[in-house]
C-alpha angles and dihedrals in degrees: 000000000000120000105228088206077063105112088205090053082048104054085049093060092046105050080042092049083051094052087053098044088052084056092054125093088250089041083054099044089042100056083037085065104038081056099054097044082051096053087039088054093050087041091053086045093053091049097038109096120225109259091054084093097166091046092050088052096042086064092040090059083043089055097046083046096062090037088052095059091053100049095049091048092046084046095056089050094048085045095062105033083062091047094047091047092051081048092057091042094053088048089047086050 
């Protein structure tokens, strides 16, 4: 039996919880989102000229933003799928 209070169990739950929520209609629209502020802030970058340096910094904040949010999500499911592997392992032991 797992113990629920296990942070590996818990990890598991959770990576597993995030794979479902990006599934879902709001896990859709928001990486949808994330994605197109991404691809605005490369756009702005392309059509801002050189010397605007505070605009130039404005869309690189938008771009590691949206890269943020993706590497968070992608961590939580990497995450779990390790913690749900060490848990198999430790049934099949």
């Amino acid at each position: 039996m797992l113990d629920p209070e296990d942070p590996l169990v818990h990890t598991a739950v959770l990576g597993r919880a995030v794979e479902d929520f990006l599934e879902s209609d709001v896990g859709k629209l928001l990486t949808g989102r994330f994605e197109e502020y991404a691809r605005q802030a490369v756009e702005g970058l392309k059509k801002t000229a050189p010397w605007r340096r505070q605009r130039i910094a404005q869309l690189q904040l938008q771009a590691r933003i949206a890269d943020e949010f993706a590497r968070i999500v992608v961590s939580a499911i990497r995450d779990g799928e390790a913690a749900t592997q060490l848990l198999e392992e430790e049934g099949e032991s």
